[in-house]
C-alpha positions as CSV (number, residue, x, y, z in Angstrom):
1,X,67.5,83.6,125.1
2,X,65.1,83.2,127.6
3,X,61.3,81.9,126.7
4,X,58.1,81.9,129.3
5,X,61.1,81.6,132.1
6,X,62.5,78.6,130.7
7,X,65.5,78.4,128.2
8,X,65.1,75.7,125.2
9,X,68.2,73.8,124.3
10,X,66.3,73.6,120.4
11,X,65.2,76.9,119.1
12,X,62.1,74.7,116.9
13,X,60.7,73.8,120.4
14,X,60.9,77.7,121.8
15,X,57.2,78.3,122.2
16,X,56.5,74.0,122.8
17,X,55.2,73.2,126.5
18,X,55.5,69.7,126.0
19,X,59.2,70.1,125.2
20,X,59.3,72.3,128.4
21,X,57.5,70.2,130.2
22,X,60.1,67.5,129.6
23,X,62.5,69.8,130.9
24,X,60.9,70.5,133.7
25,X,60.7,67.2,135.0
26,X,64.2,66.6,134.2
27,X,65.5,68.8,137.2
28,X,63.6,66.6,139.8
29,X,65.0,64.2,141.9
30,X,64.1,61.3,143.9
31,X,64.0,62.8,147.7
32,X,65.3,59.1,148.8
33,X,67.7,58.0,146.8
34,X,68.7,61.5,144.8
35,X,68.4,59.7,141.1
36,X,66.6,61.5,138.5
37,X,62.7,60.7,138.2
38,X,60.7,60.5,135.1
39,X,56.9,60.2,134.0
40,X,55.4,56.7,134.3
41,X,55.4,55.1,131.0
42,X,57.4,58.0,129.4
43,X,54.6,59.9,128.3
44,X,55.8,63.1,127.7
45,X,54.4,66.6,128.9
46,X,53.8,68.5,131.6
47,X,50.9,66.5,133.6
48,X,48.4,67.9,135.6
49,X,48.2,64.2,137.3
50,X,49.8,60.9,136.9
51,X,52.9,59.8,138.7
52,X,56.9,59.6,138.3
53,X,58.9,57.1,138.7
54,X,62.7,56.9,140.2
55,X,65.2,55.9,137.7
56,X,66.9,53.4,140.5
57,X,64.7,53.0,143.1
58,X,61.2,52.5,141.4
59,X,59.7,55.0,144.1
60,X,56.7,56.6,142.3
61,X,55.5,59.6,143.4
62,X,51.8,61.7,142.8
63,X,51.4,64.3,140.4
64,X,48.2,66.3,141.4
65,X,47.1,69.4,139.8
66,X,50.4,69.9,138.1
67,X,52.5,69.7,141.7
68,X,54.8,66.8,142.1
69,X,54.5,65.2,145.4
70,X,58.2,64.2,146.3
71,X,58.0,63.6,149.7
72,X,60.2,60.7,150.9
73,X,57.7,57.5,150.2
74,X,58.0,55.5,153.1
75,X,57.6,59.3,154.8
76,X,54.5,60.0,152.4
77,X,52.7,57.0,153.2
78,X,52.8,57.3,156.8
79,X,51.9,61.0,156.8
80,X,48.7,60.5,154.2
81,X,47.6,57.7,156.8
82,X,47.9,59.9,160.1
83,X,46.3,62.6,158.4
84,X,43.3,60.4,157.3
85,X,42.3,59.1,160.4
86,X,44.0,59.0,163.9
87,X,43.7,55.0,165.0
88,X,46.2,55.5,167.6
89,X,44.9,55.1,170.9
90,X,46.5,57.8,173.5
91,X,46.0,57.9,177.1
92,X,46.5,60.8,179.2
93,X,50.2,59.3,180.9
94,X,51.3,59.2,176.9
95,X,49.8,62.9,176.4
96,X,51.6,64.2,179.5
97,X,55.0,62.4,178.3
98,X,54.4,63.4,174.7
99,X,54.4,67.4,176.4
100,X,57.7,67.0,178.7
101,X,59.1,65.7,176.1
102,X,58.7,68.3,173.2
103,X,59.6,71.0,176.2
104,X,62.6,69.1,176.9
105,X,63.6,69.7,172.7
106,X,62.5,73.3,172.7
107,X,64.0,74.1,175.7
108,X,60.8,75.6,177.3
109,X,60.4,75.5,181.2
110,X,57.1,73.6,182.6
111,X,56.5,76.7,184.1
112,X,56.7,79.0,181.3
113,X,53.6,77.5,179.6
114,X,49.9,78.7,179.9
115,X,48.0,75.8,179.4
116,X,44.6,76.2,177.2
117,X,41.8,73.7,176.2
118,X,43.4,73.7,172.7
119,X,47.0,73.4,174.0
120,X,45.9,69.8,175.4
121,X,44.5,68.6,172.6
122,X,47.9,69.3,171.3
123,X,49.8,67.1,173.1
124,X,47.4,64.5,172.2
125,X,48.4,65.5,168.5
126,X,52.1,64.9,169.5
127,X,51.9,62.1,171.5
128,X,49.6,60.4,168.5
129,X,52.4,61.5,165.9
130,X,55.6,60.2,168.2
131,X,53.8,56.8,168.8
132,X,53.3,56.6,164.6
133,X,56.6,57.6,164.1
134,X,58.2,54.9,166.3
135,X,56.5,52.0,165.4
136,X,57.2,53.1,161.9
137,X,60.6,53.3,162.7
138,X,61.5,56.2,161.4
139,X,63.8,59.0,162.8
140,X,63.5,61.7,165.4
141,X,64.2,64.4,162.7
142,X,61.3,63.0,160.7
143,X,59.0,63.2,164.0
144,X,59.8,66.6,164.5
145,X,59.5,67.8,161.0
146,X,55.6,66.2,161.1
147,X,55.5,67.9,163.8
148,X,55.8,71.4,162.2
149,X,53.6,69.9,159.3
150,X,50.6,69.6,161.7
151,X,51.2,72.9,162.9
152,X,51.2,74.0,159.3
153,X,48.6,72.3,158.3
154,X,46.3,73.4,161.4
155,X,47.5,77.5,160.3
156,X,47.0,76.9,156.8
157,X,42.8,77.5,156.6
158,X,43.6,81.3,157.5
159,X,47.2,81.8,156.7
160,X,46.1,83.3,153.3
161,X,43.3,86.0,154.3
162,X,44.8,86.7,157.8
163,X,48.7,87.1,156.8
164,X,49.6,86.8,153.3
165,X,47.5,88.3,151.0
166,X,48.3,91.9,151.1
167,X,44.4,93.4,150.0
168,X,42.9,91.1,153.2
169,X,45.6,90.2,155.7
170,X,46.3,92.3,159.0
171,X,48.0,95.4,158.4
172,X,50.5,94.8,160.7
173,X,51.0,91.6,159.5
174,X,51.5,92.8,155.9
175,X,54.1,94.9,156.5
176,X,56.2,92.8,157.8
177,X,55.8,90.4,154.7
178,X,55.6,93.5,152.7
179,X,59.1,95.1,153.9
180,X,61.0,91.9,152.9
181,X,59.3,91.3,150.1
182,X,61.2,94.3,149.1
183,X,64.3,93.6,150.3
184,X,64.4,91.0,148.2
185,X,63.0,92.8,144.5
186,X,66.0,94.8,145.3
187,X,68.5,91.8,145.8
188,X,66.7,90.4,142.5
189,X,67.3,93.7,140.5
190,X,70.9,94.0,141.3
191,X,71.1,90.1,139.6
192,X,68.6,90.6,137.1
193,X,70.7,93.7,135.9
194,X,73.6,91.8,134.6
195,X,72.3,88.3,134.4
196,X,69.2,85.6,133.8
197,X,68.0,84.0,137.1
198,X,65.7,81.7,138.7
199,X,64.3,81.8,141.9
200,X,63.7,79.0,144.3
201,X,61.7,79.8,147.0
202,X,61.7,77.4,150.2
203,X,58.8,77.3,152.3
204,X,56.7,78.9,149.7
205,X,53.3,78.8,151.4
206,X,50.5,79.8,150.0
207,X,52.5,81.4,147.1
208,X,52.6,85.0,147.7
209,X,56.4,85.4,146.1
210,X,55.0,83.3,143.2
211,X,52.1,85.0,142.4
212,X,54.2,88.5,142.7
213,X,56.8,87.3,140.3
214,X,54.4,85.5,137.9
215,X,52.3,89.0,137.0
216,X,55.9,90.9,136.5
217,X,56.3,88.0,134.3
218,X,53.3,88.5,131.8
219,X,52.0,91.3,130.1
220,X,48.0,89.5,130.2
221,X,46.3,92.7,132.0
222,X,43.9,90.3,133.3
223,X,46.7,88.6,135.2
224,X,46.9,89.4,138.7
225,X,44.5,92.6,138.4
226,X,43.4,93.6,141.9
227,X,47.2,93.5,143.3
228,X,48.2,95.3,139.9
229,X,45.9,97.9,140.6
230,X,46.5,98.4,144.2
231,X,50.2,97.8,144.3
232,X,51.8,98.6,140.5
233,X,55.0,99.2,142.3
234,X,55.4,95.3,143.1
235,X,53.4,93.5,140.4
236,X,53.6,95.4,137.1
237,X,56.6,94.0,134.8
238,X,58.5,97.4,135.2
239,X,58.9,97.0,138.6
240,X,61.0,93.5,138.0
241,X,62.9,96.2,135.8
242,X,64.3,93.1,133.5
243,X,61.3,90.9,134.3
244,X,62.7,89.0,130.8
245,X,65.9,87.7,132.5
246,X,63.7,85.8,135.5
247,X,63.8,82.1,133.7
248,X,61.5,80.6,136.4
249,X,60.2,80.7,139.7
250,X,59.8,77.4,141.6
251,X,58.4,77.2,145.2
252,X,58.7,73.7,147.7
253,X,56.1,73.5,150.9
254,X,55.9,70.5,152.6
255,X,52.2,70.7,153.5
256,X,50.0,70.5,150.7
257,X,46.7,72.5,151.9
258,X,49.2,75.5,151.7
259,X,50.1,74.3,148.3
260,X,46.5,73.9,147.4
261,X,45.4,77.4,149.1
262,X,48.8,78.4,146.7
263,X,47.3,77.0,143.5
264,X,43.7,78.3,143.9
265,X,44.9,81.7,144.6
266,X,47.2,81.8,141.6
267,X,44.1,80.4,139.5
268,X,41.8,82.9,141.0
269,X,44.5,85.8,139.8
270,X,44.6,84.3,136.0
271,X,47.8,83.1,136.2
272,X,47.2,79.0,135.3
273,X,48.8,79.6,132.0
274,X,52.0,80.5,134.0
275,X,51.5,77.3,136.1
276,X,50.9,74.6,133.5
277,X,53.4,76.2,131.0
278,X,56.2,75.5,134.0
279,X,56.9,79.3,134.8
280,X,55.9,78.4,137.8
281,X,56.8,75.3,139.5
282,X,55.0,73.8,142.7
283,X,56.6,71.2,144.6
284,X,55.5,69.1,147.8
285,X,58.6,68.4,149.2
286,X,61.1,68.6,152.3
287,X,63.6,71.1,152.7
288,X,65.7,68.1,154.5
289,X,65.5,66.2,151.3
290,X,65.3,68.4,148.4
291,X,64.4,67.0,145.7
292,X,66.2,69.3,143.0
293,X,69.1,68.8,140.3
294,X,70.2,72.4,139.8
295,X,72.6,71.6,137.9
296,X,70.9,70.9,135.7
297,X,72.1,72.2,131.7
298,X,68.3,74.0,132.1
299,X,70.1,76.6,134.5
300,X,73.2,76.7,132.8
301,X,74.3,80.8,132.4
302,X,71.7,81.5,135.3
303,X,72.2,82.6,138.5
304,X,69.9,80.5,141.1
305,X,68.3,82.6,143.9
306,X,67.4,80.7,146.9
307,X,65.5,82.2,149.5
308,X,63.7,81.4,153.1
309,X,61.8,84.2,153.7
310,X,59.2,85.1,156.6
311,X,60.6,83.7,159.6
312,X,60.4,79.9,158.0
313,X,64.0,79.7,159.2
314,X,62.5,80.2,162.8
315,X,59.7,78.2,162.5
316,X,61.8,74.9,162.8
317,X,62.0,73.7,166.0
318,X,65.6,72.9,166.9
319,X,69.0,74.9,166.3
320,X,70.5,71.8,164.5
321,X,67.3,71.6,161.8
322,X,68.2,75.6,161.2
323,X,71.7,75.2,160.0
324,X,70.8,71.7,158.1
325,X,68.3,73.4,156.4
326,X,70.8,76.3,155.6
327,X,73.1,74.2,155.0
328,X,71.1,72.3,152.0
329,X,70.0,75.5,150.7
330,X,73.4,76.6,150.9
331,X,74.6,73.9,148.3
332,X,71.6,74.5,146.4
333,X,72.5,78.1,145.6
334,X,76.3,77.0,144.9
335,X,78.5,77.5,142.6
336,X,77.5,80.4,141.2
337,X,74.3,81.3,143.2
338,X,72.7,83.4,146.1
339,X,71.2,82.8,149.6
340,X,68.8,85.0,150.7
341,X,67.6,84.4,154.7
342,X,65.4,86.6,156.3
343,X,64.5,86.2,160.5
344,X,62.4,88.6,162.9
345,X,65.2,90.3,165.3
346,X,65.2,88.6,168.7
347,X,66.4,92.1,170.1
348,X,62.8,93.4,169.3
349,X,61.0,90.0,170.3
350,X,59.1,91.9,173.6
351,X,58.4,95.5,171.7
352,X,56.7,94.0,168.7
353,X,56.7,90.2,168.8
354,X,53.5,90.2,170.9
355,X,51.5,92.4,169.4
356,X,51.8,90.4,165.9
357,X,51.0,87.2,167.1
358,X,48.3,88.8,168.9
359,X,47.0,90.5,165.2
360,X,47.3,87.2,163.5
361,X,45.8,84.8,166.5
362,X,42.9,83.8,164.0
363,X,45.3,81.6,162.0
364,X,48.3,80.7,164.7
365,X,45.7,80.2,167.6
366,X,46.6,81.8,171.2
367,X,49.9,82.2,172.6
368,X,51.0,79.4,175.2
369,X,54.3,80.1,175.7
370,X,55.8,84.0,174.6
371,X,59.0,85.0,176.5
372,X,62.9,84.1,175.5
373,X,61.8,85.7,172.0
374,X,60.1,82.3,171.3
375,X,56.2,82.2,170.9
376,X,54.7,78.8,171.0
377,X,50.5,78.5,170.6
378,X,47.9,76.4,171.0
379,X,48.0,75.3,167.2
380,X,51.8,73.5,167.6
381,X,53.0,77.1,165.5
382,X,56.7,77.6,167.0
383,X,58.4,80.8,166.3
384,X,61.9,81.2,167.3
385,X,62.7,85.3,166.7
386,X,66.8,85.2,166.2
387,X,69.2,87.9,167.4
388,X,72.3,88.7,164.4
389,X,75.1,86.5,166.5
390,X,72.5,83.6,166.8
391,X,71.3,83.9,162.8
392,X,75.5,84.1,161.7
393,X,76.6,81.1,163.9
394,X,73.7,79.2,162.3
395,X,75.1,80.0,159.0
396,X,78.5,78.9,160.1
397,X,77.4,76.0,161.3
398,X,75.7,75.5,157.8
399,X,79.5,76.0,156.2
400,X,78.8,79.6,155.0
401,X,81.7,81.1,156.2
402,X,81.3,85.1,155.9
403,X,77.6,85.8,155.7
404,X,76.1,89.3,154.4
405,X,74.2,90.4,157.9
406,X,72.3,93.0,158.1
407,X,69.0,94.4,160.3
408,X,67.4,97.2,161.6
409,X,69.0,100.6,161.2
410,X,71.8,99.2,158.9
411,X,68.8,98.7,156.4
412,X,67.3,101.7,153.9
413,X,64.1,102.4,153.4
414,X,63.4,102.2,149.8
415,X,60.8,105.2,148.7
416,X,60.1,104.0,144.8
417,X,58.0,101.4,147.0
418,X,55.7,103.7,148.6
419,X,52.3,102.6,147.3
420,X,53.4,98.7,148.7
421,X,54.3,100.0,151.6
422,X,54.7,103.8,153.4
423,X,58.2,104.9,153.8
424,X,56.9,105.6,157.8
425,X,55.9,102.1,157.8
426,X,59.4,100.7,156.1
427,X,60.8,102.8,159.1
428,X,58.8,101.1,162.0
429,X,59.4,97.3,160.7
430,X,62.6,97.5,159.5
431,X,64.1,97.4,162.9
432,X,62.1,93.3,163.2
433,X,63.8,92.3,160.0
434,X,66.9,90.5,160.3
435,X,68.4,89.6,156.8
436,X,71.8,86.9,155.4
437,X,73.0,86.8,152.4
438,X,75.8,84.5,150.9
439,X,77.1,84.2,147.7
440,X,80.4,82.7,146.1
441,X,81.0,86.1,144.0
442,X,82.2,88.8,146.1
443,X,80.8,91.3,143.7
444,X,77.8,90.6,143.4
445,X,77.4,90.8,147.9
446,X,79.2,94.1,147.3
447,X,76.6,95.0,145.2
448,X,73.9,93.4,147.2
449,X,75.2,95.5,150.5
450,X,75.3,99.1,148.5
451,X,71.3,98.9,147.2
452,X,69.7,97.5,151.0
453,X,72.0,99.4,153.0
454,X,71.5,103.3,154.6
């Protein structure tokens, strides 16, 4: 039986959030070493600061308004430093350097980019980060994922009010977010039918998913009110049909003002009682070192749902970051469990890939590079828009072997949805939306394939 998302192993501690809040912290995991991590000093419950501690290591990691900072430390420490202050001298030969370089790893052509005031100053950015980095002595993989942090970072003041929050953001915008968003209810419904779940979102931003989930997850009428009002068909418990059977809903970011933006819009919707109770779970962490046990006897009888969603797959800058990314989200989701990955459709990249970034420029910045169905801007924001062959051999490449694809035409449109979003407007995106899904249980994908598909 399923309590506030999280199952009790002792029926006397059902309704306890400090016995839940020991649970919760039980499924974390050191992201350098992988051993468990536990409160500094063993004080019990769920903390809205303090630290944790690794079992073998001794790394100690933040707690900050109930989110666990579990970024790798020596990783941590240099990122908190570069974001403080930049002490690194750059001169223009380094800058210039710094930008063949990170052409050479996208594989952009000099000649395809269109050079703006901004766009220098970001090659500044990239030559101050690679020159950290090395004398550090870190990795190339750990460059180029602080790399896509400072391009997060820089997006994150507007993401919120210009793409994700579906009463403010751009229409155009929210329809894109708003078509997958119900691709996946559906995908949750067909395993919330039959069994409990919990749903692990990677790349959760400023905690749209969350916030969704979290008001079909309480009955409070206060909870959530102006998205409840407007959109009943995505935030009202009946929509989640068996919003009982959704144990928990845990979302990783690796840049914390999207975490932050993620909290304060959560509080703002009267949903702190969800967050401090361990319903929801926040994490600052990597998806290249994720720091999550699982397997934990907490998730025992439930089937985990792992999801990438709005083009975060795209958003990482090489091919061989995509599939390791899939590829840890992959065993994640296994034994028993689902992947969901969603991508925009290369094949539509010219008809309506300019036009959105164009309708969301106030948070991405301007476009320096758009053609090859990648859009680069200004900001360091890199979008890589996949066509179906490109998104399955990624998955193959992460060791999933026979992938659910689907996209455009091959997808329904879903009426019931109609006050989210218009059954003409399902029509129009749906053809951007490029969608995987893997799971162990052949079933289940069957399942999975009969509700999305037309």
């Amino acid at each position: 039986m399923a309590t506030n998302g999280i199952r009790s192993t002792n029926r006397d501690h059902l309704d306890d959030s400090l016995t839940r809040a020991k649970q919760f912290f039980s499924f974390l995991r050191c992201p350098s070493c992988g051993a468990k991590v536990q409160v500094e000093n063993g004080k019990a419950g769920f903390a809205r600061s303090g630290r944790l501690i690794c079992v073998r290591c001794s790394a100690t990691y933040a707690i900050k308004n109930y989110i666990p900072e579990l970024l790798p430390s020596r990783e941590a420490t240099l990122w908190e430093s570069l974001i403080r202050t930049q002490t690194v001298k750059i001169s223009d030969k380094q800058a210039y350097a710094a930008r063949e370089w990170m052409l050479d790893v996208l594989g952009i052509s000099e000649a395809d980019i269109r050079e703006t005031r901004a766009s220098k100053t970001l090659w500044r950015d990239i030559a101050y980060l690679r020159k950290a980095v090395r004398n550090a002595q870190l990795s190339e993989d750990v460059l180029l994922e602080f790399i896509a942090m400072w391009g997060a970072r820089g997006m994150a003041p507007r993401y919120k009010n210009t793409i994700a929050d579906q009463l403010l953001g751009e229409r155009l915008a929210t329809n894109y977010e708003r078509y997958e968003d119900v691709l996946l209810r559906v995908i949750l419904r067909c395993i919330l039918d039959d069994n409990e779940a919990v749903l692990v979102e990677l790349g959760s931003g400023v905690g749209r998913l969350l916030m969704q989930y979290a008001s079909c997850k309480t009955s409070r009428r206060e909870a959530a009110r102006p998205y409840r009002s407007a959109f009943p068909d995505m935030y009202e418990p009946d929509s989640l049909g068996k919003p009982q059977h959704l144990r928990m809903l845990i979302g990783l970011d690796f840049e914390s003002r999207m975490l932050r933006s993620s909290s304060a819009w959560l509080s703002a919707n009267r949903l702190t009682e969800e967050i401090r109770t361990g319903v929801i779970t926040q994490v600052l962490g990597s998806m290249h070192h994720l720091p999550f046990g699982l397997e934990h006897h907490m998730f025992d009888k439930a089937t985990k749902v792992v999801c990438i969603m709005f083009q975060t797959i795209g958003n990482q800058l090489t091919s061989a970051h995509r599939s390791q990314i899939l590829r840890y989200a992959w065993e994640l989701a296994k034994p028993d469990g689902v992947l969901v990955v969603s991508a925009f459709n290369g094949e539509f990249f010219q008809k309506l890939g300019i036009p959105y970034y164009q309708s969301i420029q106030a948070s991405v910045g301007k476009a320096i590079h758009v053609a090859d169905a990648t859009f680069v801007s200004e900001k360091g924001i890199y979008s890589k828009w996949m066509i179906p062959s490109e998104l399955e051999r990624t998955c193959h490449a992460a060791g999933i072997a026979n992938p659910l694809l689907l996209w455009g035409s091959q997808l329904e449109i879903f009426p019931e949805f109609d006050r989210y979003i218009r059954a003409s407007s399902q029509s129009r995106v749906k053809n951007r939306t490029l969608l995987a899904v893997a799971s162990t249980d052949p079933a289940l994908l069957a399942k999975v394939r009969q509700s999305l598909c037309s």
